[in-house]
N, C-alpha and C positions, 0 to 999 in steps of 0.2 A: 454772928455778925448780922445785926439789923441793919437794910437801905434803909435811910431817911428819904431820898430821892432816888430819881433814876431818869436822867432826859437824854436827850441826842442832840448834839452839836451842830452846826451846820454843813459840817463834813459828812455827816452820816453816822459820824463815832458814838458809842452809848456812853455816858460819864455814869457813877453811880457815886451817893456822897453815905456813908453809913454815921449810924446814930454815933457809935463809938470817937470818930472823927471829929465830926462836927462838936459831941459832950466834952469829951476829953482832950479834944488840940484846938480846935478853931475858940469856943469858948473862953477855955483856960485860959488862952494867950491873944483873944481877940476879942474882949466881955463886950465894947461894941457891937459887934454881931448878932446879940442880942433879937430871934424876931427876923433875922436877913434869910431866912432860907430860901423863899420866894427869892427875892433878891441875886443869890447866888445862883440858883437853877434859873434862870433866864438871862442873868451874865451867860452861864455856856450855852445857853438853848440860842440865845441872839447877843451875842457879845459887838456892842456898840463902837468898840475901839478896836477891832483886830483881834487875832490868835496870835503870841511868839510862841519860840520855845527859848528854854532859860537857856544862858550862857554857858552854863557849868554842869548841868544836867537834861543831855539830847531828850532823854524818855519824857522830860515834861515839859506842858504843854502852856500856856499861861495865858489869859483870858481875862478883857477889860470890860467894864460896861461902867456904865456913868451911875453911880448912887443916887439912891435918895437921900440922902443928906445935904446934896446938890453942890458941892464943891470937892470931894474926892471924886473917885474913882476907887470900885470894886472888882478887886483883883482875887484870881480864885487861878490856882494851879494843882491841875492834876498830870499824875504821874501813869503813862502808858506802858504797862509789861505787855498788853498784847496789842498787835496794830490799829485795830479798831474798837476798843474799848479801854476804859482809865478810870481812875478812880480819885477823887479827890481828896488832896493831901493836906492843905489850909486854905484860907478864906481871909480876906483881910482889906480895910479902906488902905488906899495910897493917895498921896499927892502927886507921884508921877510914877513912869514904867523906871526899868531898871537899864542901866548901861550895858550892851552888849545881848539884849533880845533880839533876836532874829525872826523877823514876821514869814508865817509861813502860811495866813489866812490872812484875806485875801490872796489867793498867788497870782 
């Protein structure tokens, strides 16, 4: 397993995002993406919209920042097995958050 990245959140928490990840799922299913890796290591390094965590799964963590494409919003969730570190699961433009996030950055 290759890091592609690896930053710290503004909680402290280390994210790491691997090449596998990023090639094989955010790609495949987000060709967009294209070129955002920058993009998504500074959504988590200074996420402009808040941290949630998802509705349906406590362990992750989910992370806004304002795109450069300048009318989405790039959302990136990573998934915490240990308390202070996670790993990033996809990467993706949105038009808005999701119903039933629960902001847990800023607290």
């Amino acid at each position: 397993m290759t890091v592609l990245f690896d930053v710290v959140d503004p909680r402290g928490f280390k994210v790491i995002c691997t090449e596998e990840c990023w090639n094989d799922h955010i790609l495949d299913e987000h060709p967009i993406m294209v070129g955002l890796e920058k993009e998504v290591e500074e959504t988590i390094r200074k996420p402009q919209l808040f941290i949630y965590q998802d509705r349906d799964y406590p362990e992750r963590h989910i992370y806004y920042g304002k795109s450069s494409t300048g009318v989405r919003y790039t959302k990136v969730i990573v998934e915490f097995q240990n308390p202070n570190s996670g790993e990033v699961i996809t990467a993706f433009l949105t038009d808005s958050g999701k119903t039933g996030e629960a902001l847990i950055w800023p607290d």
